[in-house]
Residue, then its C-alpha position, 0 to 999 in steps of 0.5 A: x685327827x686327819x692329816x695331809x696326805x702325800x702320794x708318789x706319782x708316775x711323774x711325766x717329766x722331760x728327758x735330760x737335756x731337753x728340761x730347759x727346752x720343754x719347760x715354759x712360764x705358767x699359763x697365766x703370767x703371759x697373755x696371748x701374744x706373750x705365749x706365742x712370741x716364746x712359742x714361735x722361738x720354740x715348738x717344743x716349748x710346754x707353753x704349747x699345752x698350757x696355752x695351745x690357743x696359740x696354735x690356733x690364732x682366730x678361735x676363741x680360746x676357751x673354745x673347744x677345740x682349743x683343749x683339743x689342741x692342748x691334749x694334741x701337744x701333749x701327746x706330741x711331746x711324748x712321741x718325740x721323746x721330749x716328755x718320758x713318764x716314768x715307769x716306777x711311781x715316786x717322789x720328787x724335789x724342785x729347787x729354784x734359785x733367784x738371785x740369793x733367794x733359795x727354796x725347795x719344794x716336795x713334788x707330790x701329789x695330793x688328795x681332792x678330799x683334803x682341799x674339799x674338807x679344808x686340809x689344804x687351806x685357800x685365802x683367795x676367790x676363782x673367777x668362774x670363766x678361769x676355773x672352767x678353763x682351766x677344768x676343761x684343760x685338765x679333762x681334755x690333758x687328762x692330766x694336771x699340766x701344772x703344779x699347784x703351789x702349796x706350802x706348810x709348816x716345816x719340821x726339821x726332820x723334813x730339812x734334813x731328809x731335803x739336804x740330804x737329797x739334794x747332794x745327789x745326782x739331779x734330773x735336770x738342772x738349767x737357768x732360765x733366761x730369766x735367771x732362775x734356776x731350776x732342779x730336780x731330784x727323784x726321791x731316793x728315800x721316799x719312805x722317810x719323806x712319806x713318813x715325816x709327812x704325816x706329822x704335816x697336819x695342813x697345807x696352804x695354796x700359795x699360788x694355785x687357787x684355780x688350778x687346785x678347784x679345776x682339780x677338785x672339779x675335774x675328779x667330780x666329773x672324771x668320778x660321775x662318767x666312770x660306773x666301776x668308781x671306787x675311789x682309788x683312780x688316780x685321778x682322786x689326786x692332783x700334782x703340788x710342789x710343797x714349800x715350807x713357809x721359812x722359805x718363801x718369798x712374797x713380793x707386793x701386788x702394786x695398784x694404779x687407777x686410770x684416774x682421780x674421779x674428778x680431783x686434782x693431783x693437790x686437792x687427792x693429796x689434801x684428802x690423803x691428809x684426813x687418814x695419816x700423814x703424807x710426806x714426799x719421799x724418794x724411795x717408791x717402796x714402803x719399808x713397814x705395813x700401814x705405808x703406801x708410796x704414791x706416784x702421781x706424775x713426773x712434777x709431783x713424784x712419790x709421796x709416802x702415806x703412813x696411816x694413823x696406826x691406832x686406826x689399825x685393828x690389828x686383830x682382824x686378819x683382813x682388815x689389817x692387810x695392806x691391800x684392804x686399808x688401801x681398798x677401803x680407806x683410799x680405793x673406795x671413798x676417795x677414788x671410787x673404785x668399785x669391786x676390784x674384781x670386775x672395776x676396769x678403772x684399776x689394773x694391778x702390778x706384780x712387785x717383780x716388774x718393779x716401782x719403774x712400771x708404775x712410774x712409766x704407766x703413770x707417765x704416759x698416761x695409762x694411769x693417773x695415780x700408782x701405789x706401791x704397797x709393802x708386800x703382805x707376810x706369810x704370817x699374814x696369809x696363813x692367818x686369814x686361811x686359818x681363820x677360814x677367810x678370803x683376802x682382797x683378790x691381787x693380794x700376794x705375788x709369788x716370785x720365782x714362779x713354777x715352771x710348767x712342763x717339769x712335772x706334769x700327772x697324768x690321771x689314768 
């Protein structure tokens, strides 16, 4: 039987001191403006290559010259010795620390073919323009600037070896300005990781789907331009951090529609009414699944809507999710909002912005009603991957995120 493979890798990482200096967000959890606000404050900031449209303010950015510019960046950053890329392949762990939330993650790279052939499971669809985007990225980097996040099923053996490690002398260690904090080890007993790696059998993208395709894509393509391909080429693997599932935390992917399609704020609530009870409520956050706060406005406030559970299948991995009860019993035939994919008339709300966004977006009129969902489990995600299924798009928000520039591979 098949299992997960693991490589060690020549990590490109920042030299000492300069992690807090180099290392950003991730490209897509700030839009335009965002990205040059924090790369105006610093040049050397790695949201330069993740997002290097910045740097040039009238192009589009899935121009091409935009790629250009990403690669130009990161080049410069290995000039000025702000990036080092060591000499000797290995392994690495990452850990990040928000609040008394806690994880540690294998840095590592993984095969194509494994995400090709389903060893590395996905519950989540890409959007063509963003995959392309993000493939085009990586030739022109030719490098993956980005980790994806992926997680499995822990072994004690792995705990132990993790402990053990992370008691010795780090590569980086800093606080963020958001408060997480952020360490690296290189590996000293790689062996024994490599070794308890092989009783992993799969692994699951948590956070990462378009970065983990582009990967995929990027080797087809680096593949057909190389005649003497022969499938050792580096560029056949892709940079993970690898997480085991007790140690992650999922926040809810909240919901507002810009308005009620025609109804008024009694006459929505009357029709809640007809899938479970709806009760006002204080508290904005459902504290069980098949419950939804919603927010309609300063002179109504909160209401908790508890569904009727034996209208609950229980079995179905993605009928019984939140997020789909939401879309399908409420989203749909009350509001009519179409595919949220591609609807304008619903935004989504990552639960670390808190139930106070959804109230201010409602309050000044950007939306007309607010739900705020009780997060989904990662029982729940592992089962609709291994049922070989895709959740409703917005379904889990991963907190902390990776920070990009810590760990970049370089593929030739």
């Amino acid at each position: 039987m098949s299992t997960l493979r693991i490589k060690p890798f020549h990590a490109v990482h920042p030299c000492g001191g300069d992690a807090p200096n180099v290392a950003s967000v991730p490209y897509d959890v700030v839009n335009r403006e965002e990205a040059a606000a924090i790369a105006c404050e610093n040049e050397d900031s790695f949201i330069r290559v993740v997002r290097s449209e910045i740097d040039l303010p009238s192009v589009c950015p899935y121009d091409e010259t935009v790629y250009i510019q990403a690669r130009k960046n990161y080049d410069r950053l290995k000039e000025i010795g702000a990036l080092i890329k060591d000499k000797e392949a290995g392994l690495y762990l990452y850990r990040q620390i928000m609040g008394d939330h806690k994880q540690v993650g294998l840095v590592a790279c993984c095969h194509v073919d494994d995400y090709n052939t389903g060893l590395i499971k996905k519950h989540e669809k890409t959007r063509q323009a963003k995959e392309d985007d993000r493939t085009k990225h990586v030739i022109a980097l030719d490098a993956n600037s980005g980790p994806v996040f992926l997680t499995y099923k822990g072994t004690d053996a792995i705990d132990a070896l993790v402990d053990e490690e992370i008691n010795k002398r780090p590569m980086f260690h800093f606080v963020a300005s958001d408060g997480v904090t952020h360490t690296g080890w290189k590996i000293e007993n790689e062996n024994a990781f490599l070794h308890a790696f092989e009783e992993i059998p799969v692994a699951y993208v948590a956070d990462g789907h378009h970065r983990s395709a582009s990967a995929a894509r990027a080797a087809v393509e680096c593949k057909n331009a190389n005649p003497n391909h022969n499938s050792s080429e580096e560029y056949n693997w892709f940079l993970t951090v690898l997480f085991p599932t007790t140690q992650l935390d999922i926040l809810p992917y909240n919901r507002i529609v810009v308005d009620l399609n025609g109804k008024t704020t009694e006459s929505f609530l009357e029709e809640l009414k007809t899938i479970g009870t709806v009760t006002p409520c204080k508290k904005a956050t459902p504290d069980k699944q098949g419950t939804f706060c919603v927010y309609l406005g300063e002179q109504s406030g909160w209401h908790r809507i508890d569904i009727s559970p034996n209208t609950i299948d229980s079995n179905d991995p993605i009928a019984s999710l939140d997020v789909d009860l939401l879309q399908q019993r409420i989203l749909v035939p009350m509001l009519g909002v179409g595919d949220p994919r591609s609807d304008t008339r619903i935004d989504f709300v990552g639960g670390i912005r808190g139930t106070k966004e959804l109230e201010n977006r409602v309050n000044i009129g950007s939306a007309a009603v607010a739900f705020s969902m009780y997060p989904t489990t990662i029982e729940q995600l592992l089962a609709v991957a291994d049922a070989d299924l895709i959740m409703p798009p917005k379904s889990t928000w991963f907190e902390p995120k990776l920070r990009s520039g810590l760990f970049s591979h370089d593929l030739s």
